[in-house]
N, C-alpha and C positions, 0 to 999 in steps of 0.2 A: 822964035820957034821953040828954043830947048822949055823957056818958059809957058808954052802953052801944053807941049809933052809931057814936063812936070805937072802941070796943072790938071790933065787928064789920066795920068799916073794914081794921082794920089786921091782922084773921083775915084777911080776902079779899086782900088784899096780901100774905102772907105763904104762903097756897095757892100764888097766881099766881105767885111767885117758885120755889117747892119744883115747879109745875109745869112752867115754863121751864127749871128745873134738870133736871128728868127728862128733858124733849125733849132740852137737849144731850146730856144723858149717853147716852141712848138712838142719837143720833144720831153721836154718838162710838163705841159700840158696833158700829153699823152699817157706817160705814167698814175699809173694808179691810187689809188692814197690809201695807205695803212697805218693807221693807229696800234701801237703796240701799247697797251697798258700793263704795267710790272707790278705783281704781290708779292717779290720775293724770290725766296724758295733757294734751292742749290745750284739756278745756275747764274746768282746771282750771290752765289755765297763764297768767302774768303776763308782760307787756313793759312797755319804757321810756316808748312812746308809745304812745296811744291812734290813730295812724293808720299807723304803721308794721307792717310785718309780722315783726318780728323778737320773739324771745319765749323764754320758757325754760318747759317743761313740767313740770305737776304740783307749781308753787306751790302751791297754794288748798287746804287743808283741806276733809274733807267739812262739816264747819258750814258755814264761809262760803257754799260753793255753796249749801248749802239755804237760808240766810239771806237768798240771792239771787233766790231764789222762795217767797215765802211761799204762791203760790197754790197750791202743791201740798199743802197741810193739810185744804185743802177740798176734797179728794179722798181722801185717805188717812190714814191716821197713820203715821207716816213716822219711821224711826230711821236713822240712820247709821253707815257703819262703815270705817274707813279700813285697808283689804287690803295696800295698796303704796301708793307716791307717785313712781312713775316714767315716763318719756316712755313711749310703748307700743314704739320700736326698741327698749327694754331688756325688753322682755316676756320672762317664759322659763318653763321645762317647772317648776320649784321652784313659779313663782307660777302657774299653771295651776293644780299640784297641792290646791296652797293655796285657791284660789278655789273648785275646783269642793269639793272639801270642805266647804269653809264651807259653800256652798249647799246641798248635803245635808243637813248638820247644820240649818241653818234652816229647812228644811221635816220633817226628821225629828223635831223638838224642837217643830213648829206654834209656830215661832216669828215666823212671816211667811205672808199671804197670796199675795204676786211678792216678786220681787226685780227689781232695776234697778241696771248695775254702768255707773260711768263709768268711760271711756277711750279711751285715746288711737284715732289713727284706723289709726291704719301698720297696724296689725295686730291691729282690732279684729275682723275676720274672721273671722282664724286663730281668736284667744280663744272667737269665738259659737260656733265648728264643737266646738275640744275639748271644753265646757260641752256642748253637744247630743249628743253622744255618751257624756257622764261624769254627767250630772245625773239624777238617776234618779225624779224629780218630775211632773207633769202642771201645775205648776200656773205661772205665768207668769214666765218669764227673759228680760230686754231689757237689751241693752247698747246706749247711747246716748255721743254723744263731742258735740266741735264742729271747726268747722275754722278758725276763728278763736279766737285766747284771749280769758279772761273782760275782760279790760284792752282789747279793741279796740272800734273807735268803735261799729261795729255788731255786736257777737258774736253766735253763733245757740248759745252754749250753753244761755242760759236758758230759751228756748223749747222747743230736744230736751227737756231737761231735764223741762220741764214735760209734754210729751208721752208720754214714756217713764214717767210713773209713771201719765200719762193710761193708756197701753196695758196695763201691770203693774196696775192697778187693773180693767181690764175683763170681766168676765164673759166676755165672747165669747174673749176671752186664753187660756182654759182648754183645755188639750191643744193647743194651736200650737204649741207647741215654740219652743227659743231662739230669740227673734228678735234683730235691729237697726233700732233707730226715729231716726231721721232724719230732717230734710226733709220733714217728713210723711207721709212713707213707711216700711213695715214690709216687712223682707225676712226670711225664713227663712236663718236660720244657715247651714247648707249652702250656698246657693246667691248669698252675698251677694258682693261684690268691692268696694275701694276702686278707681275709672277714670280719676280724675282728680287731680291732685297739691295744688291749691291750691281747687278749686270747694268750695261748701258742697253741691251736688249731686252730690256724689263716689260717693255709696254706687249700686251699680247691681246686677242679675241678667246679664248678657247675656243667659241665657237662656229665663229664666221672664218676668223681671219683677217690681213687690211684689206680695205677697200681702194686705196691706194699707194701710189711707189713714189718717191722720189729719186730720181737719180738722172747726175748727168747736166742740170740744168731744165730737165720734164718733171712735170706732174702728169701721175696716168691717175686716171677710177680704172678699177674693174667693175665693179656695183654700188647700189647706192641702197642705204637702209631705206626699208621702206617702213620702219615705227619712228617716222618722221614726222608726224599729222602735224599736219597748217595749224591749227586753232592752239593755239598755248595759252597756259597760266598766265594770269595777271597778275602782278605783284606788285603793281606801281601804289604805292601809298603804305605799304606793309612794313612793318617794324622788324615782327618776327614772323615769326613758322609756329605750328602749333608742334609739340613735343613729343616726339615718338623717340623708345629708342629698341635697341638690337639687343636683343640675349642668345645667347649660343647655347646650344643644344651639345648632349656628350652623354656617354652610358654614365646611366645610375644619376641624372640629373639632378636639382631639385629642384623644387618649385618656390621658394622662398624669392630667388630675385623678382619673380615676377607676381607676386605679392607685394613687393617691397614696390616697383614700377607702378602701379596701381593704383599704391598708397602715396605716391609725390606726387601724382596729379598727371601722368602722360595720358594722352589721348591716343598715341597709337604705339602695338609694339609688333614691330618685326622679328620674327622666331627664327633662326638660323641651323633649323634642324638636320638632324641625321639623313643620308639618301635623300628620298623625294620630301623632302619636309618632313623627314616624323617624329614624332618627341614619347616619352614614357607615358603610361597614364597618369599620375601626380602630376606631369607640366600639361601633359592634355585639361585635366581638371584644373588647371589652375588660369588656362587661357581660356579655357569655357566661363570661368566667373569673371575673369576679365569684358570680355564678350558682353556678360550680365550689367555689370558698372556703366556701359559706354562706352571701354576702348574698344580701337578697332585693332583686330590681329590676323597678319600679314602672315604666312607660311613661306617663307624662302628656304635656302638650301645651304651647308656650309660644305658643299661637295665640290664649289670652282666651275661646274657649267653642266648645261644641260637644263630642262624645265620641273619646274614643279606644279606637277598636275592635280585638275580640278577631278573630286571624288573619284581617288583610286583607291589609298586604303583609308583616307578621311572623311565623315560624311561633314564637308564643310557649308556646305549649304545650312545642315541643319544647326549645328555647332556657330555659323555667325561667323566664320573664317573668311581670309580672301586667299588667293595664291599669286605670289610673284611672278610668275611666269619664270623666264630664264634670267631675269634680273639678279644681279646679286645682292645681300643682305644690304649694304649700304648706298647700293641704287634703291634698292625698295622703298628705305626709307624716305630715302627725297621725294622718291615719287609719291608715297604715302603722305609726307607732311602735305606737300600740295594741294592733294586730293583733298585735304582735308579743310583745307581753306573753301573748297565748295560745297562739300558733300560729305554727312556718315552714313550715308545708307548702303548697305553692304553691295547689292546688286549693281550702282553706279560704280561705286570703288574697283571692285572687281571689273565690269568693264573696262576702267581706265586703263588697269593693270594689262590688260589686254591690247588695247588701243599703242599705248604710248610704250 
């Protein structure tokens, strides 16, 4: 008897083990899959002291970062992937191409349910805007940095960290388009800026504002951009971008840089003028011969926000201009290289600038 009581003892211990084993696995199933891919950047970056500010970017392997949050498993299942390993001032059009690729490929292959790329913050911006214009997925892209390296007494990397696969994991994520998670703040690609040089509050809209919150363990939207258009750039098989670049606009300007731009061979430049775009007559005459050569020139603003409108006190139409709309000078650019890969005809360009 005792031996048949053991014998039916140690069945129902062995059920309950094959049925905790199914809840994990099932519950392992259930979780979502995010790919984090690492460039670098400072919140992946090491210093001498733990209170000092001084540091060297894009030490940290992607392991260790994730080793540094383990809470993020109980959210996701989580792989890593290490893209670059540099400060993000060394970002360029090569590792664009390369990233926004990759992320194709991982949602073309359902190899990932989001993605979530760390990086640095100089010009994590610029990186959300090309990806939002090159990704050609619905399904969630968040770039997350810190402004402190992982080595300082207080970093905020592991917390973005954890947030950003927080946001990349959520259902509500789905068609928002690239964002940047921060500070507990979600901003749409497009519309995002670094405002501050050293604050861990850095990332801001002038404009809009975030579109969403984190906190608590939620993801909220309040809105959702809508210069999000379905149809994106192709870049699959691109090397480069074609060569544009930004000159800054200031009293008593001159017009020599962009003579000099002209003569290297750029195909487009973005003008980062005074108020609504506007530049002296020397840089005006100098972007009207431009115009004349072939390149195309962009009218943005070096004001921080707000639009730059079509013929107020510039007659660009005639002059061969386009206007950035509310873009900033180094958004424009991106957008401008782009555009340029299909199109120099003024009236198209201008539309996109509109569009996107």
């Amino acid at each position: 008897m005792r031996k048949i009581i053991s014998l039916l003892f140690t069945v129902l211990i062995v059920f309950q083990i094959q049925g905790q084993s199914k809840n994990t696995k099932n519950k392992e199933i259930e979780l979502p899959r995010i790919m984090i891919l690492a460039t670098g950047g400072t919140i992946a970056g090491s210093g001498e002291s733990s209170s000092k500010a001084a540091y060297t970017a894009g030490q940290i392997p992607i392991d260790n970062l994730l080793n540094a949050v383990p809470q993020i498993h109980e959210m996701a299942r989580i792989k890593g992937e290490q893209i670059a390993q540099i400060g993000s001032q060394d970002m360029n059009v090569e590792t664009w191409l390369k990233l926004s690729n990759r992320i194709n490929a991982i949602f073309e292959n359902n190899e990932a349910d989001g993605v979530v790329i760390t990086h640095g913050t100089d010009t994590q911006e610029e990186t959300a805007y090309f990806l939002s214009l090159t990704v050609k997925s619905d399904k969630p892209v968040v770039l997350v940095g810190a402004m402190r390296p992982a080595t300082a007494m207080s970093q905020d990397g592991n917390r973005n960290l954890f947030d950003a696969v927080m946001v990349a994991a959520a259902p509500n994520s789905q068609g928002i388009g690239v964002v940047t998670a921060m500070n507990e703040e979600i901003y749409a690609a497009r519309d995002v800026t670094k405002t501050v040089t050293t604050s861990t509050a850095t990332f801001k809209s002038r404009n809009f504002g975030p579109i969403g919150l984190i906190y608590d363990g939620k993801v909220s939207y309040y809105y959702k951009s809508l210069r999000n258009p379905e149809q994106k750039f192709n870049i699959k098989g691109l090397k480069k971008l074609p060569q544009v670049e930004i000159i800054y606009g200031y009293a008593d300007a001159s017009p020599r840089a962009i003579t000099a731009t002209v003569e290297e061979g750029a195909k487009g430049i973005v003008y980062a003028g005074m108020g609504n775009g506007n530049f002296n007559a020397p840089v005006g005459k100098a972007l009207e011969n431009a115009v004349k050569k072939g390149v195309t020139v962009c009218r943005a603003a070096r004001v921080g926000a707000g639009r730059v409108t079509l013929l107020n006190e510039v007659d660009d139409q005639a002059l061969g201009f386009v206007v950035a709309d509310d873009l900033s000078p180094q958004k424009a650019r991106i957008l401008l290289m782009l555009a340029l890969t299909q199109t120099h005809d003024q009236k198209t360009i201008q539309d996109i600038f509109f569009k996107y």
